[in-house]
C-alpha positions as CSV (number, residue, x, y, z in Angstrom):
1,X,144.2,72.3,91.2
2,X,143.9,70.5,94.7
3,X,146.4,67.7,95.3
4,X,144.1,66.6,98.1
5,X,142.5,63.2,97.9
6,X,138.4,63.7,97.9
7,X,137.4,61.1,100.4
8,X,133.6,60.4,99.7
9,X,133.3,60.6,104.1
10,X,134.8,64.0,103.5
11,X,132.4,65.1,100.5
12,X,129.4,63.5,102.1
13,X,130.3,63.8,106.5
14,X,126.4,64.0,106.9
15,X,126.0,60.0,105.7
16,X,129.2,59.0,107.7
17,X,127.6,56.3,109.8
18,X,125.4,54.9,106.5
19,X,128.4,54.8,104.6
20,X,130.1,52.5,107.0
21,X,126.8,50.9,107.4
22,X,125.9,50.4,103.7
23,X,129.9,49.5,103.0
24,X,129.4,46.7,105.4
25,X,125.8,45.5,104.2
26,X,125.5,45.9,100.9
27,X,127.8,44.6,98.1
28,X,126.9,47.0,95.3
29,X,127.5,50.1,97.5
30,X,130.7,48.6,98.7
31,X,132.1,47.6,95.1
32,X,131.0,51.1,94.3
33,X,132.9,52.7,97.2
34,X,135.7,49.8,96.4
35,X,136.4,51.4,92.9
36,X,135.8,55.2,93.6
37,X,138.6,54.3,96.3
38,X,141.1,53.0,93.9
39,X,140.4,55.5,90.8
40,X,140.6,58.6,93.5
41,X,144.2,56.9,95.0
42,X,145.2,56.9,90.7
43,X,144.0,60.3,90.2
44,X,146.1,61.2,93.3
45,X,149.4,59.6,92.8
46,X,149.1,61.5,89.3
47,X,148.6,65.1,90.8
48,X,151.5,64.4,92.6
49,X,153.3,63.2,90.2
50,X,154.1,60.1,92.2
51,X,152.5,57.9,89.0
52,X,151.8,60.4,86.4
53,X,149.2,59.5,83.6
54,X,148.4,60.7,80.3
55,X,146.5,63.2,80.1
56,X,143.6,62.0,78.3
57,X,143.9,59.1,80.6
58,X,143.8,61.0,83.1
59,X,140.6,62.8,82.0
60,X,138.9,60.0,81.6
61,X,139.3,58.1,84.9
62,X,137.9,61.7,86.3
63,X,135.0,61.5,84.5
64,X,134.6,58.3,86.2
65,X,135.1,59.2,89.6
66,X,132.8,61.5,89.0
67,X,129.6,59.1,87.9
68,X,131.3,56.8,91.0
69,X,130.5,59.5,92.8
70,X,126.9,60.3,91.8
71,X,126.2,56.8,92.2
72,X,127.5,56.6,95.8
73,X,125.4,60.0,96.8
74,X,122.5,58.3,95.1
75,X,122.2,55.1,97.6
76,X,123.4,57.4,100.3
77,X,119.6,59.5,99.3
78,X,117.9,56.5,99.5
79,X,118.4,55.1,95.7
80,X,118.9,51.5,94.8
């Protein structure tokens, strides 16, 4: 397992200057980005066992992060 953070400009560099565009002018895509941020800092801290979490917990806010995530690609293509 990776303990490195997965930074949506990381996952997706091809959108980089949407991203910053959309996070600036539009406030669904930034509430999205603003809560993938803080569930992938969580999921973080807990694989480096600076805040562990239970692991169903755990599981769950991965799950999350993952839909986050699809939603996020999903404006970046052009989606609402």
């Amino acid at each position: 397992m990776s303990h490195t953070p997965h930074e949506i400009a990381d996952d997706f560099p091809e959108f980089a200057e949407k991203i910053h565009e959309l996070k600036i002018n539009n406030t669904h895509f930034a509430r999205l980005m603003e809560e993938y941020h803080d569930l992938n800092r969580k999921i973080h801290r807990a694989e480096t066992n600076v805040e562990p979490l239970e692991e169903l917990y755990e599981g769950e806010i991965r799950k999350k992060r993952a839909d986050l995530k699809d939603q996020i690609y999903h404006v970046l293509r052009g989606g609402a």
